[in-house]
C-alpha positions as CSV (number, residue, x, y, z in Angstrom):
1,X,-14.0,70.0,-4.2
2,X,-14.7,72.4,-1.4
3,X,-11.4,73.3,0.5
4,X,-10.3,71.8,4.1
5,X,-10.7,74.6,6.8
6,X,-8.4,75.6,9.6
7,X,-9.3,74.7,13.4
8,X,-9.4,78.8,13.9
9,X,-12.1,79.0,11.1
10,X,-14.1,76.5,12.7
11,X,-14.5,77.5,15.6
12,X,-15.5,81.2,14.7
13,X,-17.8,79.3,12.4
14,X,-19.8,77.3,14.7
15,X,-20.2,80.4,17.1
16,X,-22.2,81.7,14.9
17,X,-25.8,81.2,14.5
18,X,-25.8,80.4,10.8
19,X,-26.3,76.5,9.3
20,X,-23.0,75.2,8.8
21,X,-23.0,71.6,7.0
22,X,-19.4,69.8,8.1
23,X,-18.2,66.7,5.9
24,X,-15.9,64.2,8.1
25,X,-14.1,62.7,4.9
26,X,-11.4,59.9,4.6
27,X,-9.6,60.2,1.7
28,X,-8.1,56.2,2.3
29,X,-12.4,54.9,2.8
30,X,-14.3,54.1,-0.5
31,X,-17.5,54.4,1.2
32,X,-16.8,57.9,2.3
33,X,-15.7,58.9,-1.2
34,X,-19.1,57.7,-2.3
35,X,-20.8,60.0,0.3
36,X,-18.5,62.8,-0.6
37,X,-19.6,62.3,-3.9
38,X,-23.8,62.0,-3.5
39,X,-23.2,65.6,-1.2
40,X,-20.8,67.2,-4.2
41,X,-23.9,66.4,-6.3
42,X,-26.1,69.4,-4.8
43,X,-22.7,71.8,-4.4
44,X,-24.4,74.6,-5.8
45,X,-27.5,74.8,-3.6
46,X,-25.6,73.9,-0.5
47,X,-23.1,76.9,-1.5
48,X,-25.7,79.2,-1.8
49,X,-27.6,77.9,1.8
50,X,-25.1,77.4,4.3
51,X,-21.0,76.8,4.8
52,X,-19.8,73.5,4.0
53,X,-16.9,72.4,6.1
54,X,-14.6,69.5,4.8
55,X,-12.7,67.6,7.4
56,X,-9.8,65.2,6.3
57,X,-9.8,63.2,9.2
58,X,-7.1,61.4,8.9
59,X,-4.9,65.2,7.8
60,X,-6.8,67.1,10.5
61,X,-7.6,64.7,13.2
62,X,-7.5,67.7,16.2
63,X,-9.9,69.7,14.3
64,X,-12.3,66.5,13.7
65,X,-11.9,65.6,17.2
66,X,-12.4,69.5,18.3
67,X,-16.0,69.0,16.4
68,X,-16.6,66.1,18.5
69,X,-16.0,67.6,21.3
70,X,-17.9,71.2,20.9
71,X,-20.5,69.0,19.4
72,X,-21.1,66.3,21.6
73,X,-21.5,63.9,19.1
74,X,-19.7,60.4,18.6
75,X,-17.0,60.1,15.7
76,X,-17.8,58.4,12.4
77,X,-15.9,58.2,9.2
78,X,-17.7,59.3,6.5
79,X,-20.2,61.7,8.8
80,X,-22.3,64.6,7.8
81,X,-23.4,67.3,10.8
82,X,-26.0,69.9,10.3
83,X,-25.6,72.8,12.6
84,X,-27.8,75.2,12.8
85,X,-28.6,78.2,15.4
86,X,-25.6,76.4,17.4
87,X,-27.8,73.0,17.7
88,X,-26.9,70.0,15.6
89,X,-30.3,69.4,13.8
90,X,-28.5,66.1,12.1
91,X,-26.2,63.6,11.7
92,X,-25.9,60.4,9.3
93,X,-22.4,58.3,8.7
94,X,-21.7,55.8,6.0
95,X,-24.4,55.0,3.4
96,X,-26.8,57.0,5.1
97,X,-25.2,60.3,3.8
98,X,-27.6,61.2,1.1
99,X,-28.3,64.3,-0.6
100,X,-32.2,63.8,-0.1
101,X,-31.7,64.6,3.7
102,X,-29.3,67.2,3.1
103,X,-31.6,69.1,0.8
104,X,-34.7,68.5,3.6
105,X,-33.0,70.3,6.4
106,X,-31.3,73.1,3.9
């Protein structure tokens, strides 16, 4: 399991022009455990491409709503963002977290 990241560290991540994949994860939502899961799948290759951010929303609700905000993107619990160059290139929530896409954009 990849550790949950400080508000600090994200936003000194997102500045920078590197692809950063963030994980909005419920730990009470069976549906977003599944997600987790199907990403944890291809942890190695995702490890090696980019920095995976894991967001406990519930735990860390001002950093999951700081995201929203410097993202301009709606909420959703499970939801995978792709950032990369500062743009989000994706987002899917719920069962349309799939490692397939992930690997696409990586």
């Amino acid at each position: 399991m990849w550790s949950n990241t400080s508000l600090e560290t994200v936003e000194e991540i997102l500045t920078d022009d590197a692809p950063v994949l963030i994980f909005k994860h419920s730990y009470r939502c069976s549906i977003s455990s599944m997600a987790l899961g199907r990403i944890e799948k291809i942890r190695d290759i995702i490890d090696a491409k980019t920095t995976f951010i894991l967001v406990d929303v519930i735990n860390q609700r001002d950093l999951s709503q700081k995201i929203e905000k410097k993202l301009v993107i709606t909420h959703a619990s499970p939801q995978l963002i792709f950032v990369k160059n500062n743009i989000v290139q994706f987002v899917d929530s719920h069962m349309n977290i799939k490692a397939s896409k992930v690997l696409d954009h990586l």
